[in-house]
N, C-alpha and C positions, 0 to 999 in steps of 0.2 A: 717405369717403376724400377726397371733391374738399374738403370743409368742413375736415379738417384739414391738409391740403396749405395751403389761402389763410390757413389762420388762424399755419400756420408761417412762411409767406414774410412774413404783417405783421410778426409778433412782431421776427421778425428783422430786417425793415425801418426797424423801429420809426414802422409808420406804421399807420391805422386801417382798419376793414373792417366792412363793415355784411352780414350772413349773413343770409338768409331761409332756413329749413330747416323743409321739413312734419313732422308730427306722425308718430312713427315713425321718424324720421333716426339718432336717437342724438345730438342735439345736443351733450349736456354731452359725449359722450365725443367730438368731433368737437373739441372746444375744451381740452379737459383733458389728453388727450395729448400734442399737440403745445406747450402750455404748460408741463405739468412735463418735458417731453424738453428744451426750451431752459433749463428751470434756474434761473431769476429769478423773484422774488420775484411771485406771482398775487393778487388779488384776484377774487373771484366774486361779481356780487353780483344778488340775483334777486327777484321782486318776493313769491313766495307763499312761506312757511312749509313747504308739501310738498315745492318745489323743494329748498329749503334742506337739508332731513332727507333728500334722497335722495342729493344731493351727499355728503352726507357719512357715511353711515349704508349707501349701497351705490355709489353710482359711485367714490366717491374711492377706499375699499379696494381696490376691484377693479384699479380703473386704478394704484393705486401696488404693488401683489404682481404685475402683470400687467407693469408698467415694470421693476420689480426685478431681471431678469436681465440686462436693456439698459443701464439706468443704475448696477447696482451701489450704488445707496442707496435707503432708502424715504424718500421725500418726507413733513415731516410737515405736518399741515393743521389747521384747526380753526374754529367758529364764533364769531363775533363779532355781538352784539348791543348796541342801545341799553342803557342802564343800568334803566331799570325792568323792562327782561324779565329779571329777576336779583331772586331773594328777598335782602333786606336785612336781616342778621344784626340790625344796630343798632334796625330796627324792629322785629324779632321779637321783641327780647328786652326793648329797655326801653321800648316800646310807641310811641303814635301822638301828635302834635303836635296839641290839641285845639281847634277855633274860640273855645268858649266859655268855658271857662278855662285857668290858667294850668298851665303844664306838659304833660306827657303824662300820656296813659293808657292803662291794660292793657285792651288791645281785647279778650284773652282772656275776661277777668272781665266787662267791657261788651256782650261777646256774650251770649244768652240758648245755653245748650249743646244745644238742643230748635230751634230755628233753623237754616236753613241757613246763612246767615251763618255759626254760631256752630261749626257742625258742620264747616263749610268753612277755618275758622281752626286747628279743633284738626287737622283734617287736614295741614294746613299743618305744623305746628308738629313733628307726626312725620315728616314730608316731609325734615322742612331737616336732621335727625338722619342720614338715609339718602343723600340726593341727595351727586353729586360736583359738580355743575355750577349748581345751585340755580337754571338756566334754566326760563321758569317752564312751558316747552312739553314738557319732559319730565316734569312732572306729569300724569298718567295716575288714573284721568278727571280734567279741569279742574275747575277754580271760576272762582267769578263775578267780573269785573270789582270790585266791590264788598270783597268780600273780597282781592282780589290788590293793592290798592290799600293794604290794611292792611299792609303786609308788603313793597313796593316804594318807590325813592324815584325820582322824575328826577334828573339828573346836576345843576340846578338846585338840588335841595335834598340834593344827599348833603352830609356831612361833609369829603369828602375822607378818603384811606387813611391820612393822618402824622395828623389829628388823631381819627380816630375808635377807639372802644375795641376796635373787631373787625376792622379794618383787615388784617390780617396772615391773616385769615379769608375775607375777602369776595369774594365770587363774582364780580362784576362784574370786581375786579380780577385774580384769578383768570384770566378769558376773557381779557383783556387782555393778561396774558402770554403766554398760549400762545400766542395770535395774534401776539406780536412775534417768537414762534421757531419759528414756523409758515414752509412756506414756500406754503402756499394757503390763503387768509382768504375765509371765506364769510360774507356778510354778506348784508345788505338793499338795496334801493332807498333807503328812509327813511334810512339810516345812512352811505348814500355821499350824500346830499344835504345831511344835517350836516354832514359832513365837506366839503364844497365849501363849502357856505353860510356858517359861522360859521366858518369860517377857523382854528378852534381843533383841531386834525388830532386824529382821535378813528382813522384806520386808521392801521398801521404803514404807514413810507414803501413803493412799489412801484413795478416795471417794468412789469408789465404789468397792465390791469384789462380782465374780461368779464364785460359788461353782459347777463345772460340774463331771456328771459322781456322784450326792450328797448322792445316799443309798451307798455308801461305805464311808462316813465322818466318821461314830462314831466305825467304827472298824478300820479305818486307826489313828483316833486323840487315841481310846483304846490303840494301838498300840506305838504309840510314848508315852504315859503315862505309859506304863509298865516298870517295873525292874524286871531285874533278874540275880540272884547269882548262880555261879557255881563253882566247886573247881578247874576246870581248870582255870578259869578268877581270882581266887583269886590268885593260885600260881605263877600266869601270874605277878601281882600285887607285891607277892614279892620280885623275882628274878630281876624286872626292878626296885627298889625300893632298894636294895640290896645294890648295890655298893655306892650309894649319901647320904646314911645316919650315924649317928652314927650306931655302934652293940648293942646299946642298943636298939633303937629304930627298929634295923630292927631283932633284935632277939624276940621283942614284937609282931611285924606283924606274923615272921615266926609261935611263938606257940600260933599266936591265931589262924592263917591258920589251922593248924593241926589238930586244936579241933573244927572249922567247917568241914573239913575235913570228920572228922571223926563222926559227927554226921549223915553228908550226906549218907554215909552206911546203915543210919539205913533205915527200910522200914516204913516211914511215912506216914500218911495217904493222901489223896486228897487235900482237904480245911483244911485249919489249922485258924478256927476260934478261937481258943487263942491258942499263939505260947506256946507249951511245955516248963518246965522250963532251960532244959539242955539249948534245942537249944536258949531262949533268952539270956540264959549268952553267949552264945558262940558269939551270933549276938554284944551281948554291947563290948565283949572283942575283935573282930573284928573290929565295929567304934572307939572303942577308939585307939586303935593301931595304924587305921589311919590317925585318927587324929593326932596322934605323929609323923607319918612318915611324913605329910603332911608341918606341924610346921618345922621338920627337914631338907626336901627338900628347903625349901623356907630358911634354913638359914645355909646351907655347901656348899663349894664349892670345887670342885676339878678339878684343869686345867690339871690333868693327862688322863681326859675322852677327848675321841675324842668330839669335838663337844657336848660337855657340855648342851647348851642350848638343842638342839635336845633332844638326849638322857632325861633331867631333865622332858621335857615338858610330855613325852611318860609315862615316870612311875606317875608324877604327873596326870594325865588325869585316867591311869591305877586305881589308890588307891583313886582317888577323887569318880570313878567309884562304887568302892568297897564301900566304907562310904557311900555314899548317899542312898545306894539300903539297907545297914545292919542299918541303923539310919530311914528308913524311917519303914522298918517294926518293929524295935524295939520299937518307937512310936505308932505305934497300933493305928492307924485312924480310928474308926468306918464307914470308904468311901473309906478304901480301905479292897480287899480281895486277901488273903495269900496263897498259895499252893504249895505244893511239887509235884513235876514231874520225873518218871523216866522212861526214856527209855532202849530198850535195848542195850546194849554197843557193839560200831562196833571195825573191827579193833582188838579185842584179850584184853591182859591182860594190855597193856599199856595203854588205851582207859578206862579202866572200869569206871571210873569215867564221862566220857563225856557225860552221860545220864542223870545224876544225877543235878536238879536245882531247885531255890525257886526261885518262883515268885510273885511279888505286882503288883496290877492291880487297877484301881478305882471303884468303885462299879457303879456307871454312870458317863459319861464325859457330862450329860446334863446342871449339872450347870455354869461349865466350860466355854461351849459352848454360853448359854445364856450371860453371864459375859465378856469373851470374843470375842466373835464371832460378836453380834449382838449393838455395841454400838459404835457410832458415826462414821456408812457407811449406804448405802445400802448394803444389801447383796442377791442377786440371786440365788437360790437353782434349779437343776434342772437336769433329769433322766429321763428314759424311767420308773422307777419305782418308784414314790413316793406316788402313791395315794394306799394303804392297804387297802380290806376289804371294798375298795369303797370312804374312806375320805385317806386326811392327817394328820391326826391329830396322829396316830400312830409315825407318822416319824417327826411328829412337836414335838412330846412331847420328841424323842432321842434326839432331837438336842437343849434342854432346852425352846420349847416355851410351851406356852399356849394353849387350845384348840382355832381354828380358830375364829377371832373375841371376844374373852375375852376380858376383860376391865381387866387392873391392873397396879398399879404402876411399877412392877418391870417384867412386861410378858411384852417382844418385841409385837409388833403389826405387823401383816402379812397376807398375803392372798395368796389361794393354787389358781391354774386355770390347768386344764387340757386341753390342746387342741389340744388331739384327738392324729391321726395317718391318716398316708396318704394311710396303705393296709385297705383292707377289709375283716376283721378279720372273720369273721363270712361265707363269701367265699372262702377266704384261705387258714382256717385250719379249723381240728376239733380237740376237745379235747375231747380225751376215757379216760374211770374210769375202770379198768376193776374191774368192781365190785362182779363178781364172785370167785376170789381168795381170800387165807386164809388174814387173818388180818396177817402184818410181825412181827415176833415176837425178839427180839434184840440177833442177831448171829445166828438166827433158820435157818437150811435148809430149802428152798425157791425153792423146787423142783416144784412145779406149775409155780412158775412166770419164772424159766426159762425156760419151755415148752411155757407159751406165748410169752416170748420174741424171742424165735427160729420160732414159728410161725410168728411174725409181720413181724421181718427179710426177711423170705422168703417172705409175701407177698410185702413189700416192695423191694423186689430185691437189698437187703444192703441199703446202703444210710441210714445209722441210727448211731446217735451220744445218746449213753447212759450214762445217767446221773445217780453216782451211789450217795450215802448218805456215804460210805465209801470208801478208798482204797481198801480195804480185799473182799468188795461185788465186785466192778469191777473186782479184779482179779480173784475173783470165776468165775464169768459171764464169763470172758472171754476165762480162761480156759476151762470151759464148752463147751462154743458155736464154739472154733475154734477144738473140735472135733467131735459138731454133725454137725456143717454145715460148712465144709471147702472150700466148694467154696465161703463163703464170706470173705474177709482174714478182724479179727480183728486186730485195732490197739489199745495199751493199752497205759493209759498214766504214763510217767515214764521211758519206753523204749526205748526212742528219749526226744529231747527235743521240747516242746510245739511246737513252731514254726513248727518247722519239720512236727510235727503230723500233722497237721493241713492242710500244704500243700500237705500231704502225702493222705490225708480225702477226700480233694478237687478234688485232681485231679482222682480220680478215684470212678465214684458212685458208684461200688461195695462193697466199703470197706465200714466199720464200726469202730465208734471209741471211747473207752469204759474211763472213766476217773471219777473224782471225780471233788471237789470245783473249781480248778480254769476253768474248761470246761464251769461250768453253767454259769459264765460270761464271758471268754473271747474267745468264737467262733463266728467268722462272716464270714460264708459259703453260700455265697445265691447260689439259681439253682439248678440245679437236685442232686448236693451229697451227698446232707443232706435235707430230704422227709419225715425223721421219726424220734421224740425227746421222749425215755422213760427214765423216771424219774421211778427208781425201788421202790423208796419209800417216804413216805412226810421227807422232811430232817428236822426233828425238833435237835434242839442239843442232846447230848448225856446226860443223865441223871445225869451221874459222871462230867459235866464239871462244874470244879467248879466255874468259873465267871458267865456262864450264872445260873446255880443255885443258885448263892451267888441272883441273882440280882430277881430271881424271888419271892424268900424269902422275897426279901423285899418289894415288890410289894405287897405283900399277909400280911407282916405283917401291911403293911401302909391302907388295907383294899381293895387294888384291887385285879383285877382275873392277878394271876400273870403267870399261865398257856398263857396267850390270850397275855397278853405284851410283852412276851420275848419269850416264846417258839413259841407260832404260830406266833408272827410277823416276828421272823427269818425264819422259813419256808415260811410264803409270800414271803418275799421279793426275795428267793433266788427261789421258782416256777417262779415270774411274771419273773426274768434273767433267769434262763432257761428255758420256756417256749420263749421266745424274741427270741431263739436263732434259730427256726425255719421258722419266716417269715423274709425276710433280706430285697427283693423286690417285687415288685408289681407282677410279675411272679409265686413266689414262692407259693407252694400249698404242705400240708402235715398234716400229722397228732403229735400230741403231746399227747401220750398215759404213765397215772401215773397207774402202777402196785400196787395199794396199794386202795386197796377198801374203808380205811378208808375218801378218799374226796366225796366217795358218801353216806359214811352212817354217819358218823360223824356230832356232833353239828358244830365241827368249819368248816366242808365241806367247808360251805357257803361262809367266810369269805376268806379260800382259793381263790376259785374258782373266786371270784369278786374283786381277785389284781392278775390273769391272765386275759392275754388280751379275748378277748371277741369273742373265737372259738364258734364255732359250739358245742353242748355237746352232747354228748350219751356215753351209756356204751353198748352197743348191737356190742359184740365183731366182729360178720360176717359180720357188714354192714361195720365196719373199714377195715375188711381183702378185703371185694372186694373196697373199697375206695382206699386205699394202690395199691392194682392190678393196679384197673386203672391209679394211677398217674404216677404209677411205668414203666409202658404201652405208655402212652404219652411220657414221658422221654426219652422212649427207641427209638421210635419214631422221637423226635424233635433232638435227638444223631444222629440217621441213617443218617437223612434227611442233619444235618449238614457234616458229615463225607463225603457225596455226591457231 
């Protein structure tokens, strides 16, 4: 009630509000009511795929047959996605734009029918006959990236609706309509950061927009602000680029490929705060190239290609790809940061290169945000985790505002409200420090904390979902633990896919289940399977990564503590999500124990510890272990009594 009470006074105020609300609130319907009660035009836009589907598939109905006597109208809604999460009639039917020769071809037929691939396309193909919506998340079960790729275009390489054959068919445009006559658009993170970014307005215009699921805003909007160049994606660039242009111009492209190519070999360092001089030639004789090819495309033609347009559009989209990413670092933006990345190469000697990329990033997407984001809507921010360290202001200042209540011409005006949680935190869980082990020290053997971790385990009788700071730490852990303690079967993540895992977690409290980043936000296991949440270490980023050190730098040089801006407020955010991940329901009772002594001896402890929900504290490791017992005990208990 408090959440939609402030979310009606913004709306109507038309000014912004940043909501913290715990897990169990009723979020979406704390913000959906009081926005379709006002009547103007909602955007929703949320970071996970399950948000989205529940928005729409159960909250929404509910909330508009449940508004329907009050308001006298049913509000209609619908979902809006980028362009490739939409099967492409035009690819389905007159097939795929080919690297190595000219025209298209029928992937159908180039499939082997005994192949997944191949079995995955004919799937497809009776799909597209059935579906109304040809999003490609209502395919049940999925296919493989690989195969969805056969059969999607980007908004880059579509036809456009006037000139293509199926135009008057197409799914994309399709979603597009409804959402113009829709009066609540549910969308993405990704897809409201298009829309800001490229200026070319891909949402219908709106009054109000809420931003749900909002501490993932500024690495989801980071995310779609990125470029990045690979020598695969470049020679990709030339081969589809190949056949539609003069040899001069595509003999241009080829030997500038070569000589990026070939510098990508080399072992360059991390951050490339000023680009080496090889590699800037190489980048200018790359844009300029083309830019020849581009000029060139747009004025050959050759009716000897199959399906000319198709084809043109593919390599067009391909080389515009290429230009943009080698012209934007060759401009050298003091707001953006530069770095080279290499993996190890899978796959053998054909592959070597596929590790090998430059990447441009923005050094902050706050000004961005303030600019775009916040000017001429309301806007509703709102998570289980926005209050750090105790304020908002942390999370106001990523997303380009001001400190709460500033006065200023050009600082949005907003106000944070927390209200609350419906467990009781401080009855439901505790949080242990085990502040007895060594400080971790980066790649050190960690032979103590896995001696605690095998003990909590046992007192916990499994039911423990570990949360690592790396892949490489999880799989030490687990390798470890499933041969001192085999009667808890670890599950790792990686070796299924999420989903699986998860159900895999659930259904059995014995199990354990060991993973990295995407765990600590996207587990929702309430009830006995999950009793115990260790966090093996405070996850601050990694020292070598070069955006968040680009950014911290500059925190430090502009005079603040750039350590507490970027480093620890990443760590907040990402304990107060995994911490969240142990109370689900009012039932649920556990411990959330961080193997890293530095949250009880450390200056910044504090700040940790007060953007986790508000357990119980101790570090008195025995009173945990018989805590654990007992809950472990009741379970086993309210299990029996059930099975009875």
């Amino acid at each position: 009630m408090a959440m939609a009470e402030a979310v009606a006074e913004a709306i109507d105020d038309g000014a912004h509000l940043l909501v913290q609300a715990g897990t169990g609130t009723g979020k979406s319907l704390g913000y959906l009511v009081p926005a379709l009660a006002h009547g103007e035009r909602v955007v929703v836009a949320t970071a996970t795929l399950a948000l989205q589907r529940q928005l729409v598939e159960r909250d929404l109905p509910r909330t508009v047959e449940a508004l329907h006597p009050l308001l006298r109208r049913r509000p209609e809604f619908a979902m809006l996605k980028g362009r490739s999460n939409y099967l492409c009639l035009h690819r389905l039917h007159e097939g795929v734009p080919q690297d190595e020769e000219e025209g298209l071809f029928d992937q159908f037929e180039a499939a082997a029918p005994t192949s997944k691939l191949g079995q995955d396309l004919l799937r497809l193909r009776d799909w597209s006959d059935e579906t109304e919506t040809g999003d490609r998340d209502d395919l049940t079960p999925g296919v493989s990236d690989r195969a969805w790729s056969q059969v999607s275009v980007s908004s880059r390489e579509c036809l456009g609706a006037t000139k293509c054959a199926y135009g008057a068919e197409c799914f994309a445009e399709a979603a597009r309509e409804r959402a113009k006559l829709a009066e609540v658009i549910v969308t993405n993170h990704a897809l409201l950061a298009i829309d800001a970014i490229e200026g070319a307005p891909v949402l219908p215009q709106h009054e109000v927009l809420i931003v749900d699921e909002a501490h993932e805003l500024v690495s989801r909007v980071t995310g779609v602000a990125t470029g990045e160049l690979t020598p695969g994606q470049v020679n990709r660039a030339v081969r589809r680029a190949a056949k539609l242009v003069n040899e001069k111009a595509a003999d241009q492209l080829q030997t500038a490929a070569e000589g990026f190519e070939r510098l990508m070999e080399l072992a360059l360092p991390g951050r490339l705060e000023e680009i080496p001089e090889d590699l800037g030639y190489a980048l200018m004789a790359l844009r300029d190239a083309c830019r020849t090819v581009i000029s060139a495309i747009g004025s050959t033609r050759d009716k000897s290609v199959q399906d000319e347009d198709a084809v043109r559009k593919q390599a067009l989209a391909s080389v515009e790809s290429v230009h943009d990413v080698a012209e934007r670092i060759t401009n050298g933006s003091e707001w953006d940061v530069v770095w080279y990345e290499r993996h190890e190469p899978r796959g053998g000697a054909a592959y070597r290169h596929s590790g090998a990329s430059l990447r441009v990033a923005p050094m902050s997407v706050s000004g961005l945000l303030r600019e775009k984001l916040f000017t001429d809507r309301s806007v509703v921010l709102t998570s289980a985790t926005l209050k750090l360290g105790g304020d908002f202001n942390g999370v106001g200042a990523s997303l380009g505002l001001g400190p709460e209540g500033a006065e200023g011409d050009d600082l949005p005006q907003w106000k944070g409200v927390d209200v609350g949680s419906p467990f009781d935190y401080p009855r439901q869980g505790i949080l242990y420090v085990a502040k007895h082990l060594a400080r971790p020290a980066r790649d050190g053997d960690r032979k103590d904390m896995l001696d605690e971790l095998t003990e909590l385990i046992q007192a916990a009788g499994g039911r423990t979902l570990g949360l690592f700071s790396s892949m490489r730490g999880a799989q030490l852990a687990a390798e470890e633990l499933r041969s001192r303690i085999p009667e808890y079967p670890i599950l790792l993540q990686g070796e299924e896919t999420l989903g699986e895992l998860i159900k895999n977690f659930a259904a059995d409290p014995r199990t354990c289940l060991f993973g990295t980043l995407s765990l600590w936000q996207g587990v929702d296991v309430p009830g006995p399977s999950c009793q115990l949440v260790v966090m093996d270490k405070i996850p601050f980023p990694r020292p070598d990564d070069p955006l968040m050190s680009a950014r911290q730098k500059a925190v430090e040089e502009a005079g603040g503590n750039g350590f507490m801006a970027v480093a620890a407020t990443h760590a907040a955010l990402l304990m107060a999500q995994g911490a969240g991940r142990l109370v689900r329901a009012s039932g649920d009772r556990g411990v959330v124990a961080v193997l890293d002594p530095r949250l009880a001896t450390a200056r910044y402890g504090s700040y940790l510890k007060a953007s986790m929900p508000d357990f119980w504290y101790t570090t008195d490791r025995n009173q945990v272990r018989k805590s654990l017992a007992a809950i472990d005990a009741a379970a086993k208990q309210t299990e029996a009594a059930a099975t009875e």
